[in-house]
ROTOR-953997 format. One record per residue (C-alpha): x negated, y negated, z negated; residue in three letters. Coordinates in steps of 0.02 Angstrom, whole numbers, padded with zeros to 5 digits, always signed. Layout:
BEGIN
XYZALA/...
//
This chain:
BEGIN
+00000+00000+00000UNK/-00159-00108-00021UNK/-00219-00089+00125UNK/-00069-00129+00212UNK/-00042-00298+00100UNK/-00217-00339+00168UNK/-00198-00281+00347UNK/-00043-00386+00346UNK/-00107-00554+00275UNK/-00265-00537+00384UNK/-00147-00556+00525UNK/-00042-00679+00449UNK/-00191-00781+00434UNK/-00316-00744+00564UNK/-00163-00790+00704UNK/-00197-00983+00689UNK/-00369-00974+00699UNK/-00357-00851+00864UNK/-00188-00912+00950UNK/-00262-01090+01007UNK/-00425-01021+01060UNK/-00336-00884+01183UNK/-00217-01031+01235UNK/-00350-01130+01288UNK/-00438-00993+01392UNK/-00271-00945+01462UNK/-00265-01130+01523UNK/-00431-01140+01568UNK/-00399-00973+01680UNK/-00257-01049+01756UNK/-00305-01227+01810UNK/-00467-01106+01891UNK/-00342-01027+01993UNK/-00241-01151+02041UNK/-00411-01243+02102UNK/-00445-01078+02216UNK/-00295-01083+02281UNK/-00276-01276+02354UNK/-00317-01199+02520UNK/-00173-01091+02583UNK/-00063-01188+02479UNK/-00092-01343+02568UNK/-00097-01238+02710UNK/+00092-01166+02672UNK/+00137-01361+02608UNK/+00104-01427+02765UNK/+00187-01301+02871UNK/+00336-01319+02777UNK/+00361-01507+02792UNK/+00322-01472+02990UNK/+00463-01340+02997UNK/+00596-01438+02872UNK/+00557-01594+02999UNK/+00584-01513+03140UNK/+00732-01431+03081UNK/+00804-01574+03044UNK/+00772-01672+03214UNK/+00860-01510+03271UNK/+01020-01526+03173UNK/+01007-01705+03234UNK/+00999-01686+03385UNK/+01139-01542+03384UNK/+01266-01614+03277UNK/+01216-01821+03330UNK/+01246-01887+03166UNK/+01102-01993+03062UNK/+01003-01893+02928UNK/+01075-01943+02758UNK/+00945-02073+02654UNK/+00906-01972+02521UNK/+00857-01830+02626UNK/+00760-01966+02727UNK/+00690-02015+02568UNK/+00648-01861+02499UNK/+00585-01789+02657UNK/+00425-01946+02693UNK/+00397-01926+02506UNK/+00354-01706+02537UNK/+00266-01804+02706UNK/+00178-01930+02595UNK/+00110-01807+02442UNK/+00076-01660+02559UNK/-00044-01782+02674UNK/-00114-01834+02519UNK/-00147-01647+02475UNK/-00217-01619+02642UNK/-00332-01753+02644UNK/-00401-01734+02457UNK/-00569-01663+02510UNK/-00592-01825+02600UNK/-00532-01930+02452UNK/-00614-01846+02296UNK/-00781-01913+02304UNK/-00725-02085+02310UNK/-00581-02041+02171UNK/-00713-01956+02065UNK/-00839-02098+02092UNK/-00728-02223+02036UNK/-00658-02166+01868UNK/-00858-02126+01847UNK/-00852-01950+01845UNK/-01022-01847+01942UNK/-00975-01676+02009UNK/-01119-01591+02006UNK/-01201-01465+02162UNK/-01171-01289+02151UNK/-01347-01217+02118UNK/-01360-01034+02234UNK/-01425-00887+02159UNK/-01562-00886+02266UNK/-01633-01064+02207UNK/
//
């Protein structure tokens, strides 16, 4: 029954001390990913905003009615953040430069 008592408040308070620690890898882990994947999602983002446009100069063009504003809206908004998205490579070294921040060259393994 001892042992259990201790096994039990061990737990009880060893979890504070661990539980933010694995949170913060699990975030850490995550943003990682999300970096690898800006690729093919920009990739899928921008082939998306091509295919809604289109469809909607289609439906246009069918039916011959305007496209409603806050589709309109909505739609050069996805335009707006995906071009943004696409072009980030191109604006991240002068972002980076001017909030002062130095990314810093991958070193190979063969250096």
């Amino acid at each position: 029954m001892t042992a259990l008592a201790a096994a039990a408040c061990t737990a009880c308070c060893i979890l504070p001390f661990t539980l933010p620690a694995a949170m913060i890898a699990f975030a850490g882990g995550s943003i990682a990913l999300l970096d690898h994947a800006h690729g093919w999602m920009t990739k899928l983002a921008v082939a998306v905003v091509v295919c809604t446009w289109s469809w909607i100069g289609w439906q246009r063009w069918r039916n011959g009615r305007r496209i409603a504003r806050l589709a309109a809206a909505l739609m050069i908004l996805a335009t707006l953040l995906t071009a943004t998205a696409a072009a980030w490579p191109l604006i991240e070294p002068a972002a980076f430069h001017a909030m002062g921040i130095m990314k810093k060259k991958a070193v190979r393994a063969s250096e």
